[in-house]
N, C-alpha and C positions, 0 to 999 in steps of 0.2 A: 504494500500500500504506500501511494508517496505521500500522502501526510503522517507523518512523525510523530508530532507534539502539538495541542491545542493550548496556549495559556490565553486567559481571562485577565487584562491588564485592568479594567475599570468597570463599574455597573451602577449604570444609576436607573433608579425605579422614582416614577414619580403620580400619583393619584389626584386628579383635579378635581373629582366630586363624590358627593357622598354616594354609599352602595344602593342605596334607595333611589338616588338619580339618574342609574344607569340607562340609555334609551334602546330599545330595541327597533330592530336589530342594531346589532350594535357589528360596525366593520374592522376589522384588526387587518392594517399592513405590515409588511414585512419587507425590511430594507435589510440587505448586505454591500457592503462598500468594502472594495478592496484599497488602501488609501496607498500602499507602497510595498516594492517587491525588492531587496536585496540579495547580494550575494553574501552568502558564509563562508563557504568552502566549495571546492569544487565540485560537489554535487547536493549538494543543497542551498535552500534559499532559504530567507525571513520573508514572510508575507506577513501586511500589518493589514487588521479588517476594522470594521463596526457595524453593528448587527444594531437596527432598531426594530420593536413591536408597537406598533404607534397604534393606539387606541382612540384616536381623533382627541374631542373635547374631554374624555373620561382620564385619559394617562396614558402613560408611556414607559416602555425599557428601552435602556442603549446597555449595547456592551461594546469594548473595544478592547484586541487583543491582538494576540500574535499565532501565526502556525509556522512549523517547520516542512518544507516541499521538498522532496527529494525526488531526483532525476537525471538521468544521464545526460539531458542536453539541456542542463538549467542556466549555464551560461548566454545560450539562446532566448529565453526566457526573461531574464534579467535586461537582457540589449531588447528586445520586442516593447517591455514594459517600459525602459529608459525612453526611445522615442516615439511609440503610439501608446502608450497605456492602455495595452488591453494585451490580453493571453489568446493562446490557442484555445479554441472552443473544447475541447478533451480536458486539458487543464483547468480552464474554466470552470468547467460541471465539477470537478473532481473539488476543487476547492470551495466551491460554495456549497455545494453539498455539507462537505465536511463542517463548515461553519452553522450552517443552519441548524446540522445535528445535535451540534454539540453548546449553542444558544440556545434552541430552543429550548430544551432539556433544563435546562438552568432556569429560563423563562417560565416554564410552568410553574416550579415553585416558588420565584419570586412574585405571579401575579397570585398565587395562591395566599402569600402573606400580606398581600396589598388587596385583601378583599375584590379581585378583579378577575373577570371570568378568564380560563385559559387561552393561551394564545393557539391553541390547535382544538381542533373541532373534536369531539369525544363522540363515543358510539353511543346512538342510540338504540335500547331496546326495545319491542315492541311483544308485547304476549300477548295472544290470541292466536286467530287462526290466521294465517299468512296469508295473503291476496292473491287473489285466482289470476294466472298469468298468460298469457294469451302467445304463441309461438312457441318455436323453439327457445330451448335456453344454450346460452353459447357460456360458453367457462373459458 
């Protein structure tokens, strides 16, 4: 796997209204920025991120942190970023994937302690009889 290490450099969680206020539906975005990509050593990089879960008028999380990338042609990588800022779309997924996972995860229970609904959608159950389905079913 080329990401290494996830650290958590800062987190700030912030609640603008009481939990009684909250409007429905209520929209949660989800911002990942990648702010800067370094060389380490010859096959790894520093990539520095921040992750927000903006809750509109209700509150917000930011995290900002760092990951370790490892790869054979991260030298490439580093010069790509130096003059267009942006990665190979391969890299790309691979990193913000990784962020998200590893934000979110932390986000759910910082909105859990800030009385604020999670920031990923939860399963819902439903008991009774299942609804009569019309076609095939494709898996």
């Amino acid at each position: 796997m080329p990401v290494r290490t996830i650290r958590l450099r800062s987190i700030e969680a912030r609640r603008y209204t009481e939990p009684n206020q909250i409007p429905r539906p209520l929209r949660i975005d989800h911002n990942v920025t990648v702010v800067n990509i370094s060389l380490n050593d010859e096959n790894t990089s520093n990539i520095e991120f921040q992750y927000a879960a903006n809750y509109g008028s209700v509150g917000i999380i930011r995290m900002e942190g760092n990951l370790i990338f490892e790869d054979k042609n991260i030298k490439d990588l580093v010069d790509a970023w130096k003059t267009s800022r942006k990665m190979p779309d391969n890299v790309a997924t691979t990193v913000h994937n990784a962020i998200i996972h590893a934000c979110l995860t932390e986000a759910v229970f910082i909105a859990r302690d800030l009385n604020l609904p999670p920031p990923i959608p939860l399963p819902q159950i439903k008991i009774g009889k299942p609804p009569k389905r019309e076609g095939p079913e494709i898996a």
